[in-house]
C-alpha positions in Angstrom: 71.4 -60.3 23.6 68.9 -59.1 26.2 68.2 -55.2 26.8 68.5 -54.1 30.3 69.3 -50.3 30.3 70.2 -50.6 33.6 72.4 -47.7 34.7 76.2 -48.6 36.2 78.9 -47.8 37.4 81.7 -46.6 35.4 85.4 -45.6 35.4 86.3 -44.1 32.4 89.3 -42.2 30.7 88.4 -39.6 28.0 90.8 -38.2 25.2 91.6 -35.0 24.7 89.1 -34.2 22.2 86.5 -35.6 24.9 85.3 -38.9 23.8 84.9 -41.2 26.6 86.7 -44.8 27.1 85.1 -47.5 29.3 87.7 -49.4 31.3 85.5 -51.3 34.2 81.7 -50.9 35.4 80.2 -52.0 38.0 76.5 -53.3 38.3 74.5 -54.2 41.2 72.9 -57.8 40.4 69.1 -58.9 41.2 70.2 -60.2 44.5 71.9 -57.0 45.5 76.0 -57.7 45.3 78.1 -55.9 43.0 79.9 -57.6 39.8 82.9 -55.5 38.5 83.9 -55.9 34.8 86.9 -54.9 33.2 85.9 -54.1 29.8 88.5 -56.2 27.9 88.2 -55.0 24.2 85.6 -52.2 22.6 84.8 -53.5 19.3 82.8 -50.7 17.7 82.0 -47.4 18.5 79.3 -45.0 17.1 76.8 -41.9 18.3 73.0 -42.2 18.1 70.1 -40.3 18.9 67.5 -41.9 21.0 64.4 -40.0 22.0 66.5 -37.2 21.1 69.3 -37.6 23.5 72.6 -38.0 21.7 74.4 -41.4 22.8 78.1 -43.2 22.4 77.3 -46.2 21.9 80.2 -48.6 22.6 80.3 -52.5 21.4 82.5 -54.4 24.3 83.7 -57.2 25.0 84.8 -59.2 28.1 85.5 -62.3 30.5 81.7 -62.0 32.2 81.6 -64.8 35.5 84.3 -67.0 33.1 82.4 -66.6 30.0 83.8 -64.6 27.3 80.8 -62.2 26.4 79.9 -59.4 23.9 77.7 -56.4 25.7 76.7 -53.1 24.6 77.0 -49.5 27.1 75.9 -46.1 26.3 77.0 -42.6 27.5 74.4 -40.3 27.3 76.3 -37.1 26.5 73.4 -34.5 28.1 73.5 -36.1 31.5 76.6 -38.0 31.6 75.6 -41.2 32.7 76.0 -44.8 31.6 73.7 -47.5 30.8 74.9 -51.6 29.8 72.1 -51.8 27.0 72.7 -55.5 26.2 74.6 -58.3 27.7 
């Protein structure tokens, strides 16, 4: 997997104890059109600190341009903003 942290897109549904749930991003590509994803399947789920900002990390899975791909996207709680770290 490659890291971007490139920030996107998302729609998201969060539970009542406030822990977010991807359900589709959308990214701009290098030649500036949009790719939606519906994030099929999360697969793990876990918080880190990086540079001292806490982060969800969430392990995803989906049907990327016809090819069935693992990714990873992180919420940065302080800020709320999301990132796809790998694809």
């Amino acid at each position: 997997m490659k890291v971007f942290m490139k920030p996107i897109e998302m729609i998201a549904w969060f539970t009542l104890d406030g822990c977010p749930r991807p359900i589709r991003f959308r990214m701009l590509q290098p030649d500036h059109s949009s790719l939606v994803v519906k994030v099929d399947r999360i697969v793990d789920q876990k918080e880190e600190k990086l540079a001292g900002n806490r982060m969800m990390v969430f392990i995803c899975q989906s049907i990327i341009e016809g090819v069935q791909r693992i990714y990873e996207l992180k919420y940065e709680i302080s800020t709320c903003k999301w990132f796809l770290y790998k694809l």
